[in-house]
C-alpha positions as CSV (number, residue, x, y, z in Angstrom):
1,X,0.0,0.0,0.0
2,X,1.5,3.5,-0.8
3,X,1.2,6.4,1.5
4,X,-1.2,8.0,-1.3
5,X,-3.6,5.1,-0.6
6,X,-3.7,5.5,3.1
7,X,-4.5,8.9,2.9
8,X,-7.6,8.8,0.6
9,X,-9.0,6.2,3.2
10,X,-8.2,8.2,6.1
11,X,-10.3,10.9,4.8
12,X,-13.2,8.3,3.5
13,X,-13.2,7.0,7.1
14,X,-12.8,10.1,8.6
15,X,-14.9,13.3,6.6
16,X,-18.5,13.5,6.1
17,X,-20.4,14.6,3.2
18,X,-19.1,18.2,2.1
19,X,-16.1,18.6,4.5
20,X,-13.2,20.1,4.0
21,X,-9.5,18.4,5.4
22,X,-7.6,21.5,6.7
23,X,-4.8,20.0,8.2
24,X,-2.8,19.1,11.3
25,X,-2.9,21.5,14.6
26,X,-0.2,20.8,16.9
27,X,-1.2,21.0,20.5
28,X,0.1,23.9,22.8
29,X,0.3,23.6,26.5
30,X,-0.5,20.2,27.0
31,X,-3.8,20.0,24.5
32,X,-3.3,17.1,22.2
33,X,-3.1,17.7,18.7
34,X,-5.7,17.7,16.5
35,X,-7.3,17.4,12.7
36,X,-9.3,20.3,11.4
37,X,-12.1,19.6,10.0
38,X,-14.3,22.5,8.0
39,X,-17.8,22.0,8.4
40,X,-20.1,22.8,4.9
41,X,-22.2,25.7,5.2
42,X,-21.6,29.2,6.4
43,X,-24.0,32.1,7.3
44,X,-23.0,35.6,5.7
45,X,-24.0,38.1,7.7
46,X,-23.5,37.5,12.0
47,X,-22.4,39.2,15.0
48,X,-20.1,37.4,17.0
49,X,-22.5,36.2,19.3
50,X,-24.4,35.0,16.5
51,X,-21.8,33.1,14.7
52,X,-21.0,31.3,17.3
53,X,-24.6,30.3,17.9
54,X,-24.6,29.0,14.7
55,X,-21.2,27.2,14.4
56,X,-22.8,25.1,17.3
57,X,-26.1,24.7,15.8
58,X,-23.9,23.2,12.8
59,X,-22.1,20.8,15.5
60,X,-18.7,23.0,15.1
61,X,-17.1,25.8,16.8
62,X,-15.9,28.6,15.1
63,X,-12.4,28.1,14.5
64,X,-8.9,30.3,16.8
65,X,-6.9,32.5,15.2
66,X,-4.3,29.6,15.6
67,X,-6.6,27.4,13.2
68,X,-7.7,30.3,11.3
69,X,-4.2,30.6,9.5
70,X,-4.0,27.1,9.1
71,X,-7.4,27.3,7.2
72,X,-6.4,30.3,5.0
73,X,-3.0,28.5,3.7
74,X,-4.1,24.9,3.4
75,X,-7.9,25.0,2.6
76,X,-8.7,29.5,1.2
77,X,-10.7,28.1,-1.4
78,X,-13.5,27.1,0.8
79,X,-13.8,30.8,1.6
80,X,-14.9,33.8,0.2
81,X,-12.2,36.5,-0.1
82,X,-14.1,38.1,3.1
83,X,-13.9,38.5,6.8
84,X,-14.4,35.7,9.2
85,X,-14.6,35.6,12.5
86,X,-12.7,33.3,14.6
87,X,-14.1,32.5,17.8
88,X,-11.3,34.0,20.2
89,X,-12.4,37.4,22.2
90,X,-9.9,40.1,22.1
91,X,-8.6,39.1,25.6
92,X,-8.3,42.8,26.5
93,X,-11.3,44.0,25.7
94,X,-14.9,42.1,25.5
95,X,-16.2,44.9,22.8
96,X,-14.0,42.8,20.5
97,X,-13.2,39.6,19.1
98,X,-10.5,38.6,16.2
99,X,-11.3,38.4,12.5
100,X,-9.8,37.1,9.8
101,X,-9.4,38.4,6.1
102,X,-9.7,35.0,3.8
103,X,-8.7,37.6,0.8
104,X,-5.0,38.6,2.2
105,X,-4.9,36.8,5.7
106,X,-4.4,39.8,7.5
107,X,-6.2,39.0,11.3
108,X,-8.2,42.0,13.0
109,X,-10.0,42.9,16.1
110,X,-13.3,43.8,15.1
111,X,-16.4,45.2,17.2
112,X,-18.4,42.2,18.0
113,X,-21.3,44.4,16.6
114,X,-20.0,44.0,13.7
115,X,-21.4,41.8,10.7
116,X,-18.9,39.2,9.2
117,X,-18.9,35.5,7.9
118,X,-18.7,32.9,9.6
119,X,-17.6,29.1,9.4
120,X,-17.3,26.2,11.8
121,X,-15.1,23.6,12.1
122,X,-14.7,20.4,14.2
123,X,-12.0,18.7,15.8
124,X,-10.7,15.3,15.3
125,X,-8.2,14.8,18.5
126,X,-5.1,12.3,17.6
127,X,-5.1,10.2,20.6
C-alpha cells in the first residue's frame, strides 16, 4: 500500500459529506493535537455572538486564530475573499473579538457588533 492510498481512506473514514481536510494542529500547552475539520455551510452576515450560535447549531465551533491561519493557507478556497470571525475574544477588551481576512490573511479585532462570515469547524483529537 502507498502512502497515497492510506490517505484517501483516512479521509473516506474520517470526513463526512461536504467537508473540507484542513490540516494538522499541533497541540500547545498540553492540548493534544488535532485534525481540522471545516464543516459545509456558512451564514453571511453575524455578529459574534451569532456566529458562534450558529457554528454550534452546525455541531462546530468557530475556529482560533491559531486554526484560522491554518485554514487560510491549506484550505482558502472554501472561503470567500471576506472577513471571518474566529471565535477568540480580544482578551483585552470584550467589545472585540479577532477576524480574519480570507482575501489577504491579514487577522483584526473587530467590534463584535459588527457583521462578518462565519464558518465552523470540528475537531478530530489524535489520541
Amino acid at each position: 500500500m502507498t502512502t497515497k492510498h492510506h490517505k484517501a481512506q483516512w479521509l473516506r473514514d474520517n470526513l463526512k459529506n461536504g467537508e473540507v481536510y484542513a490540516g494538522l494542529i499541533l497541540g500547545k500547552d498540553g492540548a493534544p493535537d488535532h485534525h481540522l475539520i471545516v464543516i459545509p455551510g456558512e451564514i453571511e452576515k453575524a455578529t459574534f455572538a451569532e456566529a458562534q450560535k450558529w457554528a454550534k447549531k452546525h455541531g462546530g465551533d468557530l475556529p482560533t486564530r491559531r486554526e484560522q491561519r491554518v485554514l487560510f493557507a491549506n484550505a482558502k478556497e472554501a472561503f470567500q475573499a471576506d472577513w471571518y470571525w474566529s471565535g477568540e475574544p480580544y482578551a483585552s477588551d470584550a467589545r472585540f473579538a479577532w477576524c480574519q481576512s480570507f482575501n489577504d490573511g491579514y487577522q483584526f479585532s473587530n467590534d463584535v457588533s459588527t457583521h462578518c462570515r462565519a464558518r465552523a469547524v470540528r475537531r478530530l483529537i489524535i489520541e
